[in-house]
Backbone of each chain as ProteinMPNN parsed JSONL, in Angstrom:
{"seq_chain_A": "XXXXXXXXXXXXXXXXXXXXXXXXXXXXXXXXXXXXXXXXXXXXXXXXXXXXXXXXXXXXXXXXXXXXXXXXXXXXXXXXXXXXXXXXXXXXXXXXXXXXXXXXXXXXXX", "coords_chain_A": {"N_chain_A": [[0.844, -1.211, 0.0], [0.176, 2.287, -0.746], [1.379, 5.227, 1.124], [-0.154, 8.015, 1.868], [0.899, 10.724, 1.76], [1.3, 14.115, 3.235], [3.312, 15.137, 2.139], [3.878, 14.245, -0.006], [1.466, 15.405, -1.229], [2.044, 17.674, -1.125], [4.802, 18.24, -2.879], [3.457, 17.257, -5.135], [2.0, 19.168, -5.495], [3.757, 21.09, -5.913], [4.756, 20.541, -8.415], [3.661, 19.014, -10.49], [3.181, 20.091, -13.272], [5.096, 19.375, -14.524], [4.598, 16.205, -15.089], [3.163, 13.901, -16.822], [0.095, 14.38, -18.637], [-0.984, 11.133, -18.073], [0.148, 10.656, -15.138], [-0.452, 12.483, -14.164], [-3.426, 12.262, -13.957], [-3.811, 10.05, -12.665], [-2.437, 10.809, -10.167], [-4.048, 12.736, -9.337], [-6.357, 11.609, -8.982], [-5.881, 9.271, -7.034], [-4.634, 11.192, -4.772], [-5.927, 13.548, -4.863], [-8.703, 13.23, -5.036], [-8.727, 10.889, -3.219], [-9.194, 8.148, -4.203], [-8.931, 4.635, -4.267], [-6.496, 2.427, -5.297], [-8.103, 0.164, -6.86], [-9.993, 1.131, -7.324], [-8.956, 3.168, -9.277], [-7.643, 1.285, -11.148], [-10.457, 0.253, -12.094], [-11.363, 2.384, -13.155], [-9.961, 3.05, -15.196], [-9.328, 0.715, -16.8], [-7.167, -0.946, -16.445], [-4.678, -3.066, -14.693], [-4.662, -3.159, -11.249], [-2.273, -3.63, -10.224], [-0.519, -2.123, -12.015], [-1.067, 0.63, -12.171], [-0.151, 1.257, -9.09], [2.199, 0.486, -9.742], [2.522, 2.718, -11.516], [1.872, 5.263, -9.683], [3.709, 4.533, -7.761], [6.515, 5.125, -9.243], [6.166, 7.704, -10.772], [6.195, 9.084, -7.766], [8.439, 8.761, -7.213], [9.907, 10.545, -9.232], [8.533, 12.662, -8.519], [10.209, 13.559, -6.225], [12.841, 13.206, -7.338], [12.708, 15.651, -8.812], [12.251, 17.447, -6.679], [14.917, 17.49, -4.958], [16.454, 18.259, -7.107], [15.334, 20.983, -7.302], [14.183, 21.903, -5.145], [11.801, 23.111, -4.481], [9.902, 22.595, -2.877], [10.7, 22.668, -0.04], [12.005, 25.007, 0.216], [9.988, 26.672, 0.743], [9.036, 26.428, 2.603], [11.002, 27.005, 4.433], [10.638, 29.727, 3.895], [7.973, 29.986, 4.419], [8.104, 30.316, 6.745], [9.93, 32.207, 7.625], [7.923, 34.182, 6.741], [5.821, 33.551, 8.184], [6.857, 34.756, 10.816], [7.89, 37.137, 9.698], [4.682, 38.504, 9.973], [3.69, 37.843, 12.596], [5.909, 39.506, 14.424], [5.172, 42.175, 12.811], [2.754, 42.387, 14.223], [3.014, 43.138, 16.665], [3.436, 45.875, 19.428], [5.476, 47.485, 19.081], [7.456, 46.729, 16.656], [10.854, 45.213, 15.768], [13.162, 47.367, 13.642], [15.517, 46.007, 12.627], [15.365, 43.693, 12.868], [13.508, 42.664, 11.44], [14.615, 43.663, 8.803], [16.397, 41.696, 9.096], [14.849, 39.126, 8.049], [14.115, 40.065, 6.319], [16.235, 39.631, 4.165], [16.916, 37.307, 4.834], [14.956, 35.974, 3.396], [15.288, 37.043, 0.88], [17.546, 35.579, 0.219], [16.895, 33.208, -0.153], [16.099, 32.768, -2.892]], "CA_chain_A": [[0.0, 0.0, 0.0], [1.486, 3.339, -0.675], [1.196, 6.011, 2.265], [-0.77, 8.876, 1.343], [1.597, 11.491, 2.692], [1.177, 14.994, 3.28], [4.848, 15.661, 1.485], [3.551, 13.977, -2.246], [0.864, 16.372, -2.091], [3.412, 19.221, -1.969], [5.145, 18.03, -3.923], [2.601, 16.932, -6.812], [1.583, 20.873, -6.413], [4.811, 22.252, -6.701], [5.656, 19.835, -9.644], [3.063, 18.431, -11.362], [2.969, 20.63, -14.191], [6.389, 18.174, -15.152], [4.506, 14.899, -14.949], [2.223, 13.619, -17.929], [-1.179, 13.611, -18.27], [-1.818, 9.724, -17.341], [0.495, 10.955, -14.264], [-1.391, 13.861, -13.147], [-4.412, 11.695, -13.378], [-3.606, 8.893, -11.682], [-1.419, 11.05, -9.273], [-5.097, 13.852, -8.472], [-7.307, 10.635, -8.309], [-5.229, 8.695, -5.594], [-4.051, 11.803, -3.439], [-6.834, 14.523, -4.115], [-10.007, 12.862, -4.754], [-9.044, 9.901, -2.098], [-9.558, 7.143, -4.507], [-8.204, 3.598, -3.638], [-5.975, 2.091, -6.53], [-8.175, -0.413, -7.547], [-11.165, 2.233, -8.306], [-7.978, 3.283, -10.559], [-7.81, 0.483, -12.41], [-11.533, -0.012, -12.881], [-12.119, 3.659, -14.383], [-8.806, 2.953, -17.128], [-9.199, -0.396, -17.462], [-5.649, -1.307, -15.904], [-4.482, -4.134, -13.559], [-4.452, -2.532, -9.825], [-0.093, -3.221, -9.993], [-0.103, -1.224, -13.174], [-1.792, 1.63, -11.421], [0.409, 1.074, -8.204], [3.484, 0.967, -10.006], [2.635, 4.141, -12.22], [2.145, 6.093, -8.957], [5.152, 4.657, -7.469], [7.379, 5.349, -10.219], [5.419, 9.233, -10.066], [6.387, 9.612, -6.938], [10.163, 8.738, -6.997], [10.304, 11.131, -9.694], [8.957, 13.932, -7.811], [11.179, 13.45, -5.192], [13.972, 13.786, -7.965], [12.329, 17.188, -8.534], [12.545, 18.299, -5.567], [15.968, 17.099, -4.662], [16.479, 19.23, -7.777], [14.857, 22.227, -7.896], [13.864, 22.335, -3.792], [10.824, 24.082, -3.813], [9.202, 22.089, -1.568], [11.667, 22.819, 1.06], [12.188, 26.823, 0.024], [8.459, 26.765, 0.406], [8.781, 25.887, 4.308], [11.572, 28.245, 4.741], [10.15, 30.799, 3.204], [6.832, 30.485, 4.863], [8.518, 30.276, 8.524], [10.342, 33.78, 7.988], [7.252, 35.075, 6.833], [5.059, 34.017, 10.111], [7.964, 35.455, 11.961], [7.27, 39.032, 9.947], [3.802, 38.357, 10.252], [4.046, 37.756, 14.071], [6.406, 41.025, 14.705], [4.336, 43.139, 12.687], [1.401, 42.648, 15.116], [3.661, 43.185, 17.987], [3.26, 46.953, 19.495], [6.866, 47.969, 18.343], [8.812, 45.364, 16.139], [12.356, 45.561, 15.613], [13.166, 46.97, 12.225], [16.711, 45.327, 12.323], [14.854, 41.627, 13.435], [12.404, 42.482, 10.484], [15.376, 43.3, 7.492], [17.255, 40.321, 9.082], [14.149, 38.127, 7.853], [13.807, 39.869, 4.58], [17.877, 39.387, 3.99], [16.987, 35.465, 4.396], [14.078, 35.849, 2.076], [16.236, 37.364, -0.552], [18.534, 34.856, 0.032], [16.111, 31.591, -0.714], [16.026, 32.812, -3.981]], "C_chain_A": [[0.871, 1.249, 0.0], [0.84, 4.219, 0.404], [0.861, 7.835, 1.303], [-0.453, 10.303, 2.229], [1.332, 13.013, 2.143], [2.146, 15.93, 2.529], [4.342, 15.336, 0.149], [2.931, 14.925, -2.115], [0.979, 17.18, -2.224], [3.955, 19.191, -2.836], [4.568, 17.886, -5.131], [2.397, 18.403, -6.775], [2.32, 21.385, -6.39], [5.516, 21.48, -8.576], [5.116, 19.134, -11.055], [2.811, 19.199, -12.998], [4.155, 19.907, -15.306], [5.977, 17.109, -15.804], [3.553, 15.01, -16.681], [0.764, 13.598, -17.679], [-2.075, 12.81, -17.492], [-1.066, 10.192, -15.921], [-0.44, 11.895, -13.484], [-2.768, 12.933, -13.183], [-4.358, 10.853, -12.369], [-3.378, 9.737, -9.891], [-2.964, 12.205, -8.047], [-5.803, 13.042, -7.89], [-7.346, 10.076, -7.114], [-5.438, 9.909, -4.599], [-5.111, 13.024, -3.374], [-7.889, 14.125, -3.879], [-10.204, 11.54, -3.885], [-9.539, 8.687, -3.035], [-8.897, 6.097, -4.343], [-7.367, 3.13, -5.571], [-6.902, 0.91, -7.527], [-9.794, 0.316, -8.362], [-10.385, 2.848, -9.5], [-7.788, 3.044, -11.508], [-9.125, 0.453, -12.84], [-11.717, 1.403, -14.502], [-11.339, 3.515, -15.509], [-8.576, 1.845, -17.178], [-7.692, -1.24, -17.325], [-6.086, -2.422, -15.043], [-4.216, -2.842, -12.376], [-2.637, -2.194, -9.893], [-0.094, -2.247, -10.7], [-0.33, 0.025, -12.556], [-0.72, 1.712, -10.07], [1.606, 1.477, -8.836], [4.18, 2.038, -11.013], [2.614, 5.399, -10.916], [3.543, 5.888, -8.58], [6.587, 5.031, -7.879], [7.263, 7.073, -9.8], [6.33, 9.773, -8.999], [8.0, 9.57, -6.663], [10.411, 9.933, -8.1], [10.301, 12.913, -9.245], [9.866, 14.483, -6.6], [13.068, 13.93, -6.24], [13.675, 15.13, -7.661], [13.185, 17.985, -7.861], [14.199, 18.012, -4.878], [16.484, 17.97, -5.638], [17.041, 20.571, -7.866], [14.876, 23.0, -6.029], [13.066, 22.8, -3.627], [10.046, 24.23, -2.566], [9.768, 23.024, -0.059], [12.129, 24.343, 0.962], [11.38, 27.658, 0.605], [8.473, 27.22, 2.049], [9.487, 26.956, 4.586], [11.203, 29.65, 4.699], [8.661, 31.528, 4.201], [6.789, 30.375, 6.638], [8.816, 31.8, 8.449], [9.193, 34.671, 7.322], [6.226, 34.923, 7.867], [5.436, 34.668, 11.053], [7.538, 37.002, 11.997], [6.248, 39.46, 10.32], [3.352, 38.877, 11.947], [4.62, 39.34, 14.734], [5.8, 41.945, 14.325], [3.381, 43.174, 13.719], [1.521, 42.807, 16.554], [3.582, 44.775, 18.014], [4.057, 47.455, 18.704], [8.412, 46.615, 17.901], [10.289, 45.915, 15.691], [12.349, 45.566, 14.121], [14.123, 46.546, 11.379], [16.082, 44.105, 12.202], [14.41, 41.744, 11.651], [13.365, 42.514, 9.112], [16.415, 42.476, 7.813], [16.611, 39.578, 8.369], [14.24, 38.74, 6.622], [15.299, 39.724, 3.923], [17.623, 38.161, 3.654], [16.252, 35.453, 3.792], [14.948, 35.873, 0.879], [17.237, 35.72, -0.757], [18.29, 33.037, -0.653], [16.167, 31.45, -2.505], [17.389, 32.088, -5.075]], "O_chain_A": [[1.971, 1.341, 0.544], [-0.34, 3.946, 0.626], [1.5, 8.467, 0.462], [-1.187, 10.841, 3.057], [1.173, 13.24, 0.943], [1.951, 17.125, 2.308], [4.404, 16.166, -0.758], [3.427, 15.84, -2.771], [0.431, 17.851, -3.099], [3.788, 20.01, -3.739], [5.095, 18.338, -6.147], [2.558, 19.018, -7.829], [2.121, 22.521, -6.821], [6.331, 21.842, -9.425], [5.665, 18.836, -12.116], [2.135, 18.559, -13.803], [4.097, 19.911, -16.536], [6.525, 16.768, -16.852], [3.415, 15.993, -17.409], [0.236, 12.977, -16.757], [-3.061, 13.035, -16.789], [-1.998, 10.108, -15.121], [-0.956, 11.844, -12.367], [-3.259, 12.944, -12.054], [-4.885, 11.029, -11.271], [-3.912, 9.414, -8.829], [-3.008, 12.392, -6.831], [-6.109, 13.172, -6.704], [-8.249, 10.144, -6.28], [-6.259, 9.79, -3.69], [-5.333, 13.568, -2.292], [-8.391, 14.368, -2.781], [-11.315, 11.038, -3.713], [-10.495, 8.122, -2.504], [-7.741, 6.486, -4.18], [-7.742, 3.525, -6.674], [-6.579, 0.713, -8.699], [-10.382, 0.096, -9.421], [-10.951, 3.051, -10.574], [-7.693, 3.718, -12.533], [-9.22, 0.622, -14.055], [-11.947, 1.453, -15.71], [-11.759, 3.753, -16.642], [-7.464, 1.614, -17.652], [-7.3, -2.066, -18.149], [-7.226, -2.743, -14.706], [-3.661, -1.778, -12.65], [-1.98, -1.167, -9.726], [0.348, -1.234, -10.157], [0.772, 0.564, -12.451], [-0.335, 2.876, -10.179], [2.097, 2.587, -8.626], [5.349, 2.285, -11.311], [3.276, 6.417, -11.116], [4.449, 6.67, -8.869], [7.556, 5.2, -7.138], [7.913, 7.646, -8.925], [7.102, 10.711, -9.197], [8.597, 10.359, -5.931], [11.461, 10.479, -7.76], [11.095, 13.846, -9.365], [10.08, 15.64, -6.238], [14.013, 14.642, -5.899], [14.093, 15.757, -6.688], [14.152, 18.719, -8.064], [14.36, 18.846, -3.988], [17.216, 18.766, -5.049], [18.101, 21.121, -8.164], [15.334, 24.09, -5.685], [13.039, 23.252, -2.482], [9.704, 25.092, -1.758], [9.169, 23.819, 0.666], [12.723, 24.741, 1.964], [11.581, 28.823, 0.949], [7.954, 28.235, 2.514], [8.877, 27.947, 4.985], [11.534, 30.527, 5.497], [8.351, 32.671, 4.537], [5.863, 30.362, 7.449], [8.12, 32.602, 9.072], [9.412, 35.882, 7.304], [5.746, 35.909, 8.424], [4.761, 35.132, 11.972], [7.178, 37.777, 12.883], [6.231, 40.529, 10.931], [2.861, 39.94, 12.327], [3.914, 40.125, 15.367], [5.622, 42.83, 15.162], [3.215, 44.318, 14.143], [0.655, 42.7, 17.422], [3.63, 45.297, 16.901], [3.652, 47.914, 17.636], [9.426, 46.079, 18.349], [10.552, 47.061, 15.327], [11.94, 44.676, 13.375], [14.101, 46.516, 10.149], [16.403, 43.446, 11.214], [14.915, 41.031, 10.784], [13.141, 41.64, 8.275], [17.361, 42.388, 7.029], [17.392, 38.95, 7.655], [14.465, 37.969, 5.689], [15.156, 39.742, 2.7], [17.903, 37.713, 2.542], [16.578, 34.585, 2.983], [15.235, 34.954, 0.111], [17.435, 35.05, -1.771], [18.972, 32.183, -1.219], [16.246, 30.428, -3.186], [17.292, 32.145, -6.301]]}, "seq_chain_B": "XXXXXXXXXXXXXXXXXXXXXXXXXXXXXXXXXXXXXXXXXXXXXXXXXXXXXXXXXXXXXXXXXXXXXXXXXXXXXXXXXXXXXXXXXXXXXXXXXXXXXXXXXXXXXX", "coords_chain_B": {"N_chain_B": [[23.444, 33.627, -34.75], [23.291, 33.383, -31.744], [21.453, 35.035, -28.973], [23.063, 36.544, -26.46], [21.195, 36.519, -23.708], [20.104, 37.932, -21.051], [17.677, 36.946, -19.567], [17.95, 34.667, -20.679], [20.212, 33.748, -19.326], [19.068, 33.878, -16.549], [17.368, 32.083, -16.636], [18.983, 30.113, -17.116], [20.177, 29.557, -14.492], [18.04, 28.832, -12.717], [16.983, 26.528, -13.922], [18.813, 24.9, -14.73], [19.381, 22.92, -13.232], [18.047, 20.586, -14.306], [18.778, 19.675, -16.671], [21.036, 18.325, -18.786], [24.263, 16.539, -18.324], [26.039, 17.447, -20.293], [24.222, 19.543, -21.675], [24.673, 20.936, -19.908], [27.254, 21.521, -19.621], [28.01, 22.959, -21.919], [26.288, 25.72, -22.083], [27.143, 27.108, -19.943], [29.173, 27.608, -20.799], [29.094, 29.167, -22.752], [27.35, 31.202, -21.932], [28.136, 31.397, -19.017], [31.12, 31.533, -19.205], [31.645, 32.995, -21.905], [32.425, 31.817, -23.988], [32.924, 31.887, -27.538], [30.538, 30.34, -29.856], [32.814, 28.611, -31.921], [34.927, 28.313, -30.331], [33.933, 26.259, -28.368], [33.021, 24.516, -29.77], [35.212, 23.747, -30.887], [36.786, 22.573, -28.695], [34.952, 20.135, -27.758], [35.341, 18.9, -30.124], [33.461, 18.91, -32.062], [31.044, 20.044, -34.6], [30.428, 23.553, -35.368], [28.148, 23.921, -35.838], [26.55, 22.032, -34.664], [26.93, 22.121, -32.044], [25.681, 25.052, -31.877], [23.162, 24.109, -32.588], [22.929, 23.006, -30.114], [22.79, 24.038, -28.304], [20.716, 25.826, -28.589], [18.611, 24.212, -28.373], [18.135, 23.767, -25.746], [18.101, 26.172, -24.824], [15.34, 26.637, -25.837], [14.059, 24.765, -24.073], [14.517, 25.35, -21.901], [13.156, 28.176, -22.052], [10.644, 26.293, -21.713], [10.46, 24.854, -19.304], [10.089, 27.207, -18.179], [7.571, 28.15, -18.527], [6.156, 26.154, -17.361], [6.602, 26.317, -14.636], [7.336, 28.811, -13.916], [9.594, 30.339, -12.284], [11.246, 32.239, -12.223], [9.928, 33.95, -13.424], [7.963, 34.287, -10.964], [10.482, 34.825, -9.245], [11.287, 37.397, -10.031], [8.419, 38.755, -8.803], [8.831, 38.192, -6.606], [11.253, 39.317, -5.464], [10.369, 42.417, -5.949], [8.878, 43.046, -4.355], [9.851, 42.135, -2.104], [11.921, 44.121, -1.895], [10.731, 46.515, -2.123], [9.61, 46.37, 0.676], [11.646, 46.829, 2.078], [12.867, 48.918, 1.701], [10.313, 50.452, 2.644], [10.883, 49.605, 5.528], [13.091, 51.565, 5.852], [12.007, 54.246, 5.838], [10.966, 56.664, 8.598], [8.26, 55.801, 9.815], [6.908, 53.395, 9.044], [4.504, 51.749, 7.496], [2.449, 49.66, 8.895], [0.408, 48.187, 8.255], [0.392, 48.135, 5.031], [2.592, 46.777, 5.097], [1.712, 44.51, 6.128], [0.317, 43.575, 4.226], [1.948, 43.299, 2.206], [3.608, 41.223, 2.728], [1.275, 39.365, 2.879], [1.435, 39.227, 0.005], [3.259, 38.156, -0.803], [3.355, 35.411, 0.344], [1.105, 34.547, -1.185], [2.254, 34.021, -3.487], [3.875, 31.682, -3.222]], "CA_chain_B": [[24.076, 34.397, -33.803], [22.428, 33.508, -30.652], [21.778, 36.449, -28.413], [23.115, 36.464, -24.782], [20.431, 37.563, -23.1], [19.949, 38.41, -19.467], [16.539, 36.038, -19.209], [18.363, 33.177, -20.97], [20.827, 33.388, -17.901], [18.427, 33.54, -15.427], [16.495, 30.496, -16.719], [19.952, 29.049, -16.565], [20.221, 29.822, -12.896], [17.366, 28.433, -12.247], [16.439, 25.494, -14.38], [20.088, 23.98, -14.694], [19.805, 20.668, -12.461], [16.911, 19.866, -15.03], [19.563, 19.591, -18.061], [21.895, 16.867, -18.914], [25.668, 17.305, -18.423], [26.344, 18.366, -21.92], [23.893, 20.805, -22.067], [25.008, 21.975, -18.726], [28.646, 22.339, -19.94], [27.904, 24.068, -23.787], [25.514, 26.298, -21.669], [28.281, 27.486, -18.978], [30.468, 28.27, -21.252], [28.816, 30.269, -23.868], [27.003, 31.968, -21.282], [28.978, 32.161, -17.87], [32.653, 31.614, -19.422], [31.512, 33.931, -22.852], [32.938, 30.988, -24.916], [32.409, 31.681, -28.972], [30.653, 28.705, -30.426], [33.463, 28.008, -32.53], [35.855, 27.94, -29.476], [33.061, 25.401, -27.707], [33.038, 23.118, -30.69], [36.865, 23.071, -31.138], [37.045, 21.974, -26.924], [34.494, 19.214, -27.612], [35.452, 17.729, -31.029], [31.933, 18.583, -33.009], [30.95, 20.813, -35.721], [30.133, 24.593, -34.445], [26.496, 24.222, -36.166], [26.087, 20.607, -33.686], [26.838, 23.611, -30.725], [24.29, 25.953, -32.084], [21.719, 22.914, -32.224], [22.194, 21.849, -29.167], [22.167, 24.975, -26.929], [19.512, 26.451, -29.128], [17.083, 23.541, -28.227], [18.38, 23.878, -24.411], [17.101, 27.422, -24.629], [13.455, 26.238, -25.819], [13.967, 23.846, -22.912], [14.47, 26.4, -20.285], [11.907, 28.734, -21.553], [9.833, 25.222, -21.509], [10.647, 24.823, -17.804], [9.693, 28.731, -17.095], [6.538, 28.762, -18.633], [5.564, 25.186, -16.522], [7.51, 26.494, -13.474], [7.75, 30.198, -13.714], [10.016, 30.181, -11.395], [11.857, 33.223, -12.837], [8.909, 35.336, -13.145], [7.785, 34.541, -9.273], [11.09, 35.502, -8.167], [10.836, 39.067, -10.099], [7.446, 39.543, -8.494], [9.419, 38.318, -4.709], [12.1, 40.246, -5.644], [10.009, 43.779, -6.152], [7.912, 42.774, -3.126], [10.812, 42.36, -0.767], [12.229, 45.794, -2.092], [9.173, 47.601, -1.283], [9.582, 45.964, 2.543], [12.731, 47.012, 2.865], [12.31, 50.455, 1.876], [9.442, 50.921, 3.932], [11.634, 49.875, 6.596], [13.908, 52.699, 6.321], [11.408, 54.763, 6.396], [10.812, 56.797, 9.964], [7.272, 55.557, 10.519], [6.259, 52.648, 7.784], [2.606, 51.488, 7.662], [2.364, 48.439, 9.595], [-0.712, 47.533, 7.616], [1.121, 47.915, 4.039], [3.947, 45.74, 4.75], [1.565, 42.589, 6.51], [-0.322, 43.198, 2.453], [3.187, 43.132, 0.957], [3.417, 39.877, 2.96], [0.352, 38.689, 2.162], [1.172, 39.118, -1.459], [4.412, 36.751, -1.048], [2.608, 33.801, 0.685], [0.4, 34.119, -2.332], [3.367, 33.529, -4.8], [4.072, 29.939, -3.577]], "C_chain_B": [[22.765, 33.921, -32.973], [22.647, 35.177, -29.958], [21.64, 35.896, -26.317], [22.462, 36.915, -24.012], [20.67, 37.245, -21.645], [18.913, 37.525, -18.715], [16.895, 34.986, -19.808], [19.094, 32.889, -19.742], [20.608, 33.311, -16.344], [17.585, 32.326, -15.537], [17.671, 29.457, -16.214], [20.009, 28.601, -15.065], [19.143, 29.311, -11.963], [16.8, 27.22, -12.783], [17.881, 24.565, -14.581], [20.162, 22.863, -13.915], [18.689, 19.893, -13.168], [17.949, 19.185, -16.064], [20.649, 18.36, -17.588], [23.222, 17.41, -18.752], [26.072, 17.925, -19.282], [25.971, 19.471, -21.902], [24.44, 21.48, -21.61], [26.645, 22.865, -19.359], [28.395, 23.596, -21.237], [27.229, 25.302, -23.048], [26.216, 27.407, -20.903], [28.747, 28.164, -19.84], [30.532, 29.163, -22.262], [27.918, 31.159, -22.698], [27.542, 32.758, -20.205], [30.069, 32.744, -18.276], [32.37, 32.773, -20.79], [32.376, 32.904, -23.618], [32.307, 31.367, -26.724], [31.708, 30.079, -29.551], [31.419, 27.862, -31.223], [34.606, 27.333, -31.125], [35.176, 26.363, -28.847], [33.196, 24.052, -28.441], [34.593, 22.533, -30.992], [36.952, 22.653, -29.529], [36.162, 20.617, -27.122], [34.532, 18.698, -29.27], [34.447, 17.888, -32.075], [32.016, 19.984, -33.525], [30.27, 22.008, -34.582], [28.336, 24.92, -35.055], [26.05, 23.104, -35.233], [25.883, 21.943, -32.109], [26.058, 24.666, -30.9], [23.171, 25.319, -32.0], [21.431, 22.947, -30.605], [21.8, 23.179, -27.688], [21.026, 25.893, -27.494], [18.305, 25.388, -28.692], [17.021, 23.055, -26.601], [17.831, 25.044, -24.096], [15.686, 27.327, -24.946], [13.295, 25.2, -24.78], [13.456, 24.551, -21.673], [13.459, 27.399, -20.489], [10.327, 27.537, -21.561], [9.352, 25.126, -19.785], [10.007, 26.172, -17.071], [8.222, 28.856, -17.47], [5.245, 27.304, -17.694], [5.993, 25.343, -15.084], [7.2, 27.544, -12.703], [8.168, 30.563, -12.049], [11.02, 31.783, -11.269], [10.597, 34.63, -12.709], [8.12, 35.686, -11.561], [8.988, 34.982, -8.731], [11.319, 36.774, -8.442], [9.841, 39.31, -9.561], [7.928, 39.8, -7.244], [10.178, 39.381, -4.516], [11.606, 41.852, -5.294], [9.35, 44.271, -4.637], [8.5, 42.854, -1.624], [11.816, 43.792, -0.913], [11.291, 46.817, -1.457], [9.258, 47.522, 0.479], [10.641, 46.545, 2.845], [12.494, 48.702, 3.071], [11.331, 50.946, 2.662], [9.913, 51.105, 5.106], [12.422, 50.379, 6.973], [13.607, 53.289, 6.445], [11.501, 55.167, 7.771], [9.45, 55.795, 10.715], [6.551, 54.563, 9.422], [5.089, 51.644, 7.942], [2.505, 49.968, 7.722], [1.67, 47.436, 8.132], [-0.377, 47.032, 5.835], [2.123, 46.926, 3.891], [3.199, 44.648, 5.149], [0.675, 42.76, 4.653], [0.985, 42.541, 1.516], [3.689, 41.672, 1.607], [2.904, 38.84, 2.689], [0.535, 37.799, 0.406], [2.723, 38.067, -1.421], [3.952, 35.641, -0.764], [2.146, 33.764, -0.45], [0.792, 33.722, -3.441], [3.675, 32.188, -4.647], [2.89, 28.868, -3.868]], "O_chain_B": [[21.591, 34.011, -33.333], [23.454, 36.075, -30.197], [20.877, 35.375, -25.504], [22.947, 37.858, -23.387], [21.397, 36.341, -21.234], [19.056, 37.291, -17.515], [16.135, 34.051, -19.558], [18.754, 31.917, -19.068], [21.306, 32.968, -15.39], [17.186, 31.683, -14.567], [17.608, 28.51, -15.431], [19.894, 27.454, -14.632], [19.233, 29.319, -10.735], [15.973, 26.733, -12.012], [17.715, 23.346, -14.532], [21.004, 21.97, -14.02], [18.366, 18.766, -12.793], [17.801, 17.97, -16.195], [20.918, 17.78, -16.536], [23.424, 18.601, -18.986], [26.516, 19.056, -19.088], [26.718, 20.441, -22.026], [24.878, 22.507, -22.128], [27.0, 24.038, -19.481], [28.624, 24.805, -21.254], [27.771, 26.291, -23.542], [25.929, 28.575, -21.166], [28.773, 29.388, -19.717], [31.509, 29.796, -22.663], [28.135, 32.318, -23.054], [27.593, 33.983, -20.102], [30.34, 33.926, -18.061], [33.154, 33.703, -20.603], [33.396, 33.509, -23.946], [31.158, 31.011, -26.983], [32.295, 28.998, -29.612], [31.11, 26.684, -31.403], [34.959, 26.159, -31.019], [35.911, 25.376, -28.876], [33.395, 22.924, -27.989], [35.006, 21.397, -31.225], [37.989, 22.007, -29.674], [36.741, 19.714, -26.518], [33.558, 18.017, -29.589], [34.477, 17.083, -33.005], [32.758, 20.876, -33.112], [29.792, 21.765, -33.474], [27.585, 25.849, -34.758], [24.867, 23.283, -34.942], [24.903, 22.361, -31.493], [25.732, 25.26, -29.872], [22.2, 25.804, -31.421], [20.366, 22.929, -29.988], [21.051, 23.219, -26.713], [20.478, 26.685, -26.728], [17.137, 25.774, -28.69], [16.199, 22.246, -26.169], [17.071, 25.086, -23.128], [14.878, 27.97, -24.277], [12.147, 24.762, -24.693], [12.53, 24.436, -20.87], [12.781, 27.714, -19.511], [9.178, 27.958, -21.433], [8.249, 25.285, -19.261], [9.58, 26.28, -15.921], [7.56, 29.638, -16.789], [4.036, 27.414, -17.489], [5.703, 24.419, -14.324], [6.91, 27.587, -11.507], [7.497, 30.885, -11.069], [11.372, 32.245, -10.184], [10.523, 35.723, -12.148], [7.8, 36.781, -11.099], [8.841, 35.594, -7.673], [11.563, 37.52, -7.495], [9.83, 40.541, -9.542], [7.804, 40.868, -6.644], [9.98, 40.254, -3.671], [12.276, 42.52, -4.507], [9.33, 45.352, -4.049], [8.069, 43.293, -0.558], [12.332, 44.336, 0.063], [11.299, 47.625, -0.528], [9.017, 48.418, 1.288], [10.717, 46.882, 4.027], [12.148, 49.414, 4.014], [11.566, 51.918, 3.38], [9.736, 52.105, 5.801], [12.855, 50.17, 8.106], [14.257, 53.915, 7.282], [12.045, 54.323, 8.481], [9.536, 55.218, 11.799], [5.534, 55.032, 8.913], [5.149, 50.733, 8.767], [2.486, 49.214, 6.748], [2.107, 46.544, 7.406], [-0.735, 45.948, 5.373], [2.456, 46.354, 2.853], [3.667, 43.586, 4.739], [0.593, 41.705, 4.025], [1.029, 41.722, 0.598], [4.235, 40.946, 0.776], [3.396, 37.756, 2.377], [0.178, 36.746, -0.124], [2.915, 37.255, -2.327], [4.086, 34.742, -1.593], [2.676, 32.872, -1.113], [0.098, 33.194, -4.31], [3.777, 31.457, -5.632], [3.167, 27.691, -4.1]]}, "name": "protein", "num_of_chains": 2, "seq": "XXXXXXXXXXXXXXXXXXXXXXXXXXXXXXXXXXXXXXXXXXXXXXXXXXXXXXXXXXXXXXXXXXXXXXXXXXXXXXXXXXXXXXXXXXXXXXXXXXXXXXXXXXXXXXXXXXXXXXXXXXXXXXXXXXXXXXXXXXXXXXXXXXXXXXXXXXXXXXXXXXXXXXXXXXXXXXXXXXXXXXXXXXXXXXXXXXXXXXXXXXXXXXXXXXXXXXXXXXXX"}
């Protein structure tokens, strides 16, 4: 059974615009619309493995990706030093050294 | 004559761990190093029209990658977005409320 992890479906939306077609189907059916693999095979007429080992394949590739490109992981960074500015802004008086320390590491993700 | 542009070398900069070693090298070196394509083709052995092929269909690659990616055009919008923050923050008195929007508007880029 494959594990229907919270990381593919970052990954499929930072990446899927890579994959193919039969990929992005297979890949929305399984992980957005919650379908089991062998409702997979019925709707395209596949064996259940075939279906299994087209996601699995899928998913090692977005993992290349991201090993890659990193977005995933830029993504996180990115969206930590902006809760931080977030956070300080709504503080009476935020530091406006703290605050162009965080946009310094923004710049810097890039 | 290719033309060295400024947005071919930022695709580079950003789509380069997509490309194959080859490209990567022919790519480097007419772009970073300023290699002539004749010089390129006399270093690797092949005709200087095989070196116009091949980084000419590496450049429809990379704007391939930017227009499934745009990874290039989100970081000019981050880019303008984290300018604006900073400047505000040299400002004496900079409008709380403006910079959590100019925040806003970065979460909304990933």
């Amino acid at each position: 059974m494959l594990e229907k992890t919270t990381r593919i479906n970052y990954l499929y939306d930072f990446y899927q615009s890579l994959l193919t077609p039969k990929q992005q189907s297979y890949m929305s059916l399984y992980y957005l619309d919650d379908f089991s693999l062998g409702e997979i095979a019925d709707e395209y007429g596949v064996s259940r493995q075939a279906v299994y080992d087209n996601i699995k394949r899928t998913e090692a590739m977005l993992e290349e990706y991201e090993e890659k490109l990193c977005l995933f992981d830029k993504f996180q960074k990115r969206n930590k030093l902006l809760n931080g500015i977030t956070e300080a802004l709504k503080t009476d008086s935020p530091s406006k050294q703290a605050l162009l320390e965080a946009v310094a590491e923004l710049e810097k993700l890039d």
